[in-house]
MIFIFI-138233 format. One line per field, with one value per residue: chain; y, z, x of N, C-alpha, C, O, CB in turn; residue number from 1. Coordinates in nm, 3 decimals. Glycine has a CB too. Layout:
BEGIN
mivo	[A_...] .
n_Y	[Y_...] .
n_Z	[Z_...] .
n_X	[X_...] .
ca_Y	[Y_...] .
ca_Z	[Z_...] .
ca_X	[X_...] .
c_Y	[Y_...] .
c_Z	[Z_...] .
c_X	[X_...] .
o_Y	[Y_...] .
o_Z	[Z_...] .
o_X	[X_...] .
cb_Y	[Y_...] .
cb_Z	[Z_...] .
cb_X	[X_...] .
vodo	[NUM_...] .
END
This chain:
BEGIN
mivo	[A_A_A_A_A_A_A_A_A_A_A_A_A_A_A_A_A_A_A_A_A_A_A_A_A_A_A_A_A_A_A_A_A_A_A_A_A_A_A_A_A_A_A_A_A_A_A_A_A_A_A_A_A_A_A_A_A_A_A_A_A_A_A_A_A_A_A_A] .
n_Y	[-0.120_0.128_0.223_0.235_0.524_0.663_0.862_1.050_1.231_1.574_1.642_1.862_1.822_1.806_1.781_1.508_1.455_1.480_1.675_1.904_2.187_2.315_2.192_2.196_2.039_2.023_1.682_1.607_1.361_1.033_0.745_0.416_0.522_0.693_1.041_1.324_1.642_1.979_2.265_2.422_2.581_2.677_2.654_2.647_2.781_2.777_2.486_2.362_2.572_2.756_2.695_2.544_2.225_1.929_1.566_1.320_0.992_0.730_0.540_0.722_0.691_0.869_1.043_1.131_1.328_1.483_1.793_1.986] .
n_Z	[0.000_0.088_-0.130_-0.366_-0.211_-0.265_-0.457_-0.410_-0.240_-0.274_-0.370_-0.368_-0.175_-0.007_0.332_0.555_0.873_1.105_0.968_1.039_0.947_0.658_0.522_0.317_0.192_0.144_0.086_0.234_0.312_0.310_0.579_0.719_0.943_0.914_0.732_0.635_0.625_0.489_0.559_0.351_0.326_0.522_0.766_0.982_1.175_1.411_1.498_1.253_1.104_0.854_0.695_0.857_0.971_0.994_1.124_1.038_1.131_1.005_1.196_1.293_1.144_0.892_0.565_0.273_-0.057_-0.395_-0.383_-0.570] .
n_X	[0.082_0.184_0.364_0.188_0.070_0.304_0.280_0.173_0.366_0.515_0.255_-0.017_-0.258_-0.611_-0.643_-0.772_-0.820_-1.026_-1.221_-1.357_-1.244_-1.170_-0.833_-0.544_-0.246_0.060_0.226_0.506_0.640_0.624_0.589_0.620_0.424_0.276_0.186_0.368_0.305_0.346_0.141_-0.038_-0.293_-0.558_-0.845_-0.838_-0.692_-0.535_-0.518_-0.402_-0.191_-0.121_0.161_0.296_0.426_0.288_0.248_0.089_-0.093_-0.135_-0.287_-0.501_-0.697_-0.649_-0.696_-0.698_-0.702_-0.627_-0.578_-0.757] .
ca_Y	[0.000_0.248_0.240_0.314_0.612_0.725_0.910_1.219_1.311_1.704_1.703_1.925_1.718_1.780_1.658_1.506_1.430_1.592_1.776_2.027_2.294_2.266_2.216_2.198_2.071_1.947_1.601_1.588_1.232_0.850_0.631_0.293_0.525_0.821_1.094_1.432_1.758_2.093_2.331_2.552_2.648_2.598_2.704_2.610_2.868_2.689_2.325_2.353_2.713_2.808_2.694_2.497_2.118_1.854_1.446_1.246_0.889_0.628_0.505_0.834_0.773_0.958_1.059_1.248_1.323_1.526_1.869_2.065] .
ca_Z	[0.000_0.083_-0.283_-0.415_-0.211_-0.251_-0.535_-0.348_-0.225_-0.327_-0.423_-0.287_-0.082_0.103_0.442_0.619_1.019_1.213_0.867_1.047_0.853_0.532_0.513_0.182_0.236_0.027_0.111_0.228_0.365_0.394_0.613_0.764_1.060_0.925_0.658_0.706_0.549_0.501_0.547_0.264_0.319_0.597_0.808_1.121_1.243_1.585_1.491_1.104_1.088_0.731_0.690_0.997_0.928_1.058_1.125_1.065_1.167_0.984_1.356_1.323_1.021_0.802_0.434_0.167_-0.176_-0.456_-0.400_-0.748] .
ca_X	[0.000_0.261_0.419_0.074_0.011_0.412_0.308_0.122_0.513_0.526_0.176_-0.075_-0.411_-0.674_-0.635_-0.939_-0.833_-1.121_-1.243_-1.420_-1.211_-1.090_-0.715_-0.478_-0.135_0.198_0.279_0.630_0.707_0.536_0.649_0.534_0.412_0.199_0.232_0.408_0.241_0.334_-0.006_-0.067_-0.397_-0.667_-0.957_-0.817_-0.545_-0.490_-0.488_-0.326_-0.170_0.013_0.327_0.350_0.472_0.221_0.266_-0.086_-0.076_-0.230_-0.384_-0.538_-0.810_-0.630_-0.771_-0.669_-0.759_-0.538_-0.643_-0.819] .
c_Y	[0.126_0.274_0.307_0.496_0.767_0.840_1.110_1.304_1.420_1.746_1.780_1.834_1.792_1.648_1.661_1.403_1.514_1.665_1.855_2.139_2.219_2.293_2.123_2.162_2.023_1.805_1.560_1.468_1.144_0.758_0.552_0.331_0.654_0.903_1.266_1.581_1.898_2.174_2.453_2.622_2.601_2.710_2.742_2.676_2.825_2.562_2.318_2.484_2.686_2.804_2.609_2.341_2.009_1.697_1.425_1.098_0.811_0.600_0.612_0.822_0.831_0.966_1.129_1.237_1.426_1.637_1.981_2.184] .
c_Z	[0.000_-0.070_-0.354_-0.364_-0.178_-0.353_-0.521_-0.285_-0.316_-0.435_-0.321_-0.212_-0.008_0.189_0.509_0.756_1.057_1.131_0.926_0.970_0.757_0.551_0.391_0.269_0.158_0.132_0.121_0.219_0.380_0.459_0.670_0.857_1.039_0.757_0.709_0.589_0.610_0.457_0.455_0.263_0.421_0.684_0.938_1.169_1.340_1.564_1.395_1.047_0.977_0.755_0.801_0.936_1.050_1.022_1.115_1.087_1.080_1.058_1.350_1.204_0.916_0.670_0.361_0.026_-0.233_-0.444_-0.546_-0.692] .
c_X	[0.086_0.311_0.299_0.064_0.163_0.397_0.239_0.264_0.485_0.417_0.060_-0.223_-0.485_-0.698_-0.777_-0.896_-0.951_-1.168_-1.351_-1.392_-1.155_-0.926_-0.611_-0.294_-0.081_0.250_0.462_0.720_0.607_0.593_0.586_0.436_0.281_0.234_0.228_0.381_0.307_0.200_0.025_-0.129_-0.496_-0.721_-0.909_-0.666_-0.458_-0.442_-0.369_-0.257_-0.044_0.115_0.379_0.390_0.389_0.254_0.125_-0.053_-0.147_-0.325_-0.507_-0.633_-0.786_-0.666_-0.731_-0.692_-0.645_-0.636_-0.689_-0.800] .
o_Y	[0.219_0.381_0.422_0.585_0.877_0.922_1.218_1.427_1.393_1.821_1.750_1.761_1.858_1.530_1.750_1.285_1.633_1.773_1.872_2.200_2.106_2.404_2.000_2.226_1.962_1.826_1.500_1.456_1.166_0.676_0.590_0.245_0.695_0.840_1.324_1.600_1.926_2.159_2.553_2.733_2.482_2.824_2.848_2.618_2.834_2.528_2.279_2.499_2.632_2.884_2.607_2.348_2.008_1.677_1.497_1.083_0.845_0.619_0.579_0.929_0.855_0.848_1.240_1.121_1.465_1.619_2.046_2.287] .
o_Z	[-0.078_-0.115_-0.397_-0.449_-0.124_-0.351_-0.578_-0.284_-0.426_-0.531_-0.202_-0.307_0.075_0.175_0.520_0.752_1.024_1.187_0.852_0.920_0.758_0.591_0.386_0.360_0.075_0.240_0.034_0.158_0.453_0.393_0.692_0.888_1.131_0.671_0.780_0.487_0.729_0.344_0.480_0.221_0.414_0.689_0.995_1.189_1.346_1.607_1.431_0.926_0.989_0.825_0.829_0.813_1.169_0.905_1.173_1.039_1.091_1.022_1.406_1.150_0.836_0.635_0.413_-0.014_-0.149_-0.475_-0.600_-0.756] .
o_X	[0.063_0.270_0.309_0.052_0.158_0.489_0.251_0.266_0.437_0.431_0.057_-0.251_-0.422_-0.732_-0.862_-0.931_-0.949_-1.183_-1.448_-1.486_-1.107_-0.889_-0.611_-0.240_-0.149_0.305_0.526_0.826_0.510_0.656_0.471_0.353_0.210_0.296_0.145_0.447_0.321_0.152_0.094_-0.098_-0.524_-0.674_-0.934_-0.559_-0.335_-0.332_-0.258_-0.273_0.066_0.178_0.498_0.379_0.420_0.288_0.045_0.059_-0.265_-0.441_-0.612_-0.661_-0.877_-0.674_-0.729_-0.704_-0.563_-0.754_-0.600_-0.823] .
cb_Y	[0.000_0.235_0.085_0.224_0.568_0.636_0.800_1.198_1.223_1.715_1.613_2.054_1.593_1.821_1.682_1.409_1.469_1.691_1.719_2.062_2.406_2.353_2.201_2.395_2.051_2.099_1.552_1.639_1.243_0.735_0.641_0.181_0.548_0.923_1.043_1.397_1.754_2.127_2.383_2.558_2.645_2.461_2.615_2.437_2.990_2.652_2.225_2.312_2.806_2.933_2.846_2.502_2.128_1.897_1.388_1.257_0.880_0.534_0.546_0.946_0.875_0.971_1.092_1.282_1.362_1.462_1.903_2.045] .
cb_Z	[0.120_0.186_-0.365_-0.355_-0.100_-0.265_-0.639_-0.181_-0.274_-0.383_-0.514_-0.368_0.041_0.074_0.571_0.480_1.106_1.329_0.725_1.154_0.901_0.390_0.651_0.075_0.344_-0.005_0.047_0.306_0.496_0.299_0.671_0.829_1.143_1.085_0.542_0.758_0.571_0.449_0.707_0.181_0.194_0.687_0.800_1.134_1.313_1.704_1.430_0.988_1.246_0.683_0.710_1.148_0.921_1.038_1.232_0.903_1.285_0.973_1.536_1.340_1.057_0.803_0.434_0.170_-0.182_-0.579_-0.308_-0.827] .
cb_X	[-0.093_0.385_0.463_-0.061_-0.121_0.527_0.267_-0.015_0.664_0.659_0.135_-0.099_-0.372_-0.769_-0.503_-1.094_-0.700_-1.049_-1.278_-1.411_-1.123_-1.147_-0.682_-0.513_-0.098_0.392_0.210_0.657_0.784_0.479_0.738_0.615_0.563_0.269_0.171_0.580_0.065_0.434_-0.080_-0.084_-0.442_-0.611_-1.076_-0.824_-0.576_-0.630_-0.624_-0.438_-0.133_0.030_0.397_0.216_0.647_0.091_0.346_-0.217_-0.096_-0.185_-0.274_-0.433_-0.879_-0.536_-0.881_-0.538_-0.925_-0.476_-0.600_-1.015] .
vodo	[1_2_3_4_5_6_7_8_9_10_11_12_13_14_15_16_17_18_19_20_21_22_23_24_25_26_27_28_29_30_31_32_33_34_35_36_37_38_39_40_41_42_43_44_45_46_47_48_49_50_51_52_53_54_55_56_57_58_59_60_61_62_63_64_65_66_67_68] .
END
């Protein structure tokens, strides 16, 4: 599965943890453990704030789609 979803590396996604707000980020890193986003764009100032560098866990639900 990881090989499949290696190919979002340095593309942009919407992320969907907790999708209360909308948040846009660049896929930096996948590893066996999670995937690691830089936030480009989002709702949520506090949680996902521009430019900040977030870990998501697999464990954690995580979702994403190629953002349009």
């Amino acid at each position: 599965m990881q090989a499949m979803i290696t190919q979002f590396i340095n593309k942009e996604v919407r992320v969907y943890p907790n999708d209360t707000y909308k948040k846009i980020a660049k896929v930096i890193d996948i590893n066996p453990a999670g995937v690691t986003f830089l936030v480009t764009e989002s709702e949520d100032s506090k949680g996902w704030p521009v430019n900040s560098i977030k870990f998501v866990a697999f464990s954690a639900s995580l979702n994403f789609t190629l953002a349009q």
